[in-house]
Legacy VTK file of the C-alpha trace (Angstrom):
# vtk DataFile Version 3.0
C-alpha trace
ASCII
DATASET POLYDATA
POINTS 75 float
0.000 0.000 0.000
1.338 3.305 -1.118
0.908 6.273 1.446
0.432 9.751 0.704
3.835 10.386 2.086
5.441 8.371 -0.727
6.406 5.942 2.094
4.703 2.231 1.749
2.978 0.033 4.304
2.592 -4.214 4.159
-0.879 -5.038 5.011
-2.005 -8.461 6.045
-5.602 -7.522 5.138
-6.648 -7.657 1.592
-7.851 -4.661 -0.805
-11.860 -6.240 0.215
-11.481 -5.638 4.190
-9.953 -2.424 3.856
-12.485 -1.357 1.100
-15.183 -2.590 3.637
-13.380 -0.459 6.246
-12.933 2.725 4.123
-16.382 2.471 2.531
-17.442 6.329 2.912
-17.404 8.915 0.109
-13.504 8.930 -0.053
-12.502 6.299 -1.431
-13.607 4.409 -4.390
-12.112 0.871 -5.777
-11.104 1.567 -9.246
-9.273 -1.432 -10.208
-9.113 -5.263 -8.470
-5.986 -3.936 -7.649
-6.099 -0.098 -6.218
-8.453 1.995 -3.888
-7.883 5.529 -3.921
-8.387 8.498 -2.123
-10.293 11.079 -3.885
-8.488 13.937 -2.039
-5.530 12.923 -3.676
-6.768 12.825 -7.484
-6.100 15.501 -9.456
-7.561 14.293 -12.701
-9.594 11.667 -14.523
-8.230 10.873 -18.036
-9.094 8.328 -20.754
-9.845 5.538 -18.274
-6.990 6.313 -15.312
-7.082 8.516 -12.225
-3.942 11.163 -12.356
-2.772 11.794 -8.430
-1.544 14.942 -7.355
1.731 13.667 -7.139
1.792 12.179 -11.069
0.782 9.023 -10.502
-1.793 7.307 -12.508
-4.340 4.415 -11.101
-6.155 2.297 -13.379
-9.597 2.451 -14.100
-11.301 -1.181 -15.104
-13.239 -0.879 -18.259
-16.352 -2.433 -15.938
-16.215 0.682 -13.409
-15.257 3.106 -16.068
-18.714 4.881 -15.388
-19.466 4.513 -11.612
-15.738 6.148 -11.833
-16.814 8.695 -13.967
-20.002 9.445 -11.567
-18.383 9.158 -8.150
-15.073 11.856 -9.452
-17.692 14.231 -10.416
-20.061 14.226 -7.953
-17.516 14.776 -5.479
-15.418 17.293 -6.903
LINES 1 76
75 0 1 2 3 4 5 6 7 8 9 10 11 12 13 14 15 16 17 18 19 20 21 22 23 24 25 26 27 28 29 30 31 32 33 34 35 36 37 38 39 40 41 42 43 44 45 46 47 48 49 50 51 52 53 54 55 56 57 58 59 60 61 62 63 64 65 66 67 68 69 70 71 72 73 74
C-alpha cells in the first residue's frame, strides 16, 4: 500500500477488508488492484485517475462509469 507520504505500508488484510473499512465517500475501488483516495486525485483521463503527485491508477473498463459518476459528484 502506497501512502500519501510516498512511504509504503505491508498489510495483512486484503484490498476487500480495507475497502469494507474505508467504505465512505472517499474512497472508491477503481481497479481489483487499487483503492484511492479522492483527495488525492487531481484528474480523470481516458480511463486512469492522475494523483496529485503524477501518478496514474487504473480504471477497469467495468467501473469506467461509476468512476466517472463518483469523481464528479464529489469534486
Amino acid at each position: 500500500m502506497h501512502l500519501s507520504n510516498g512511504s509504503q505500508e505491508l498489510s495483512s488484510k486484503n484490498l476487500a477488508y480495507l475497502e469494507d473499512i474505508l467504505s465512505d465517500k472517499s474512497f472508491f475501488r477503481s481497479h481489483r488492484s487499487y483503492l484511492v483516495n479522492r483527495y488525492h486525485i487531481k484528474a480523470l483521463i481516458e480511463g486512469h485517475f492522475v494523483l496529485k503527485n503524477g501518478n496514474e491508477i487504473p480504471i477497469s473498463r467495468r467501473k469506467e462509469t461509476q468512476a466517472k459518476t463518483w469523481f464528479f459528484s464529489c469534486v
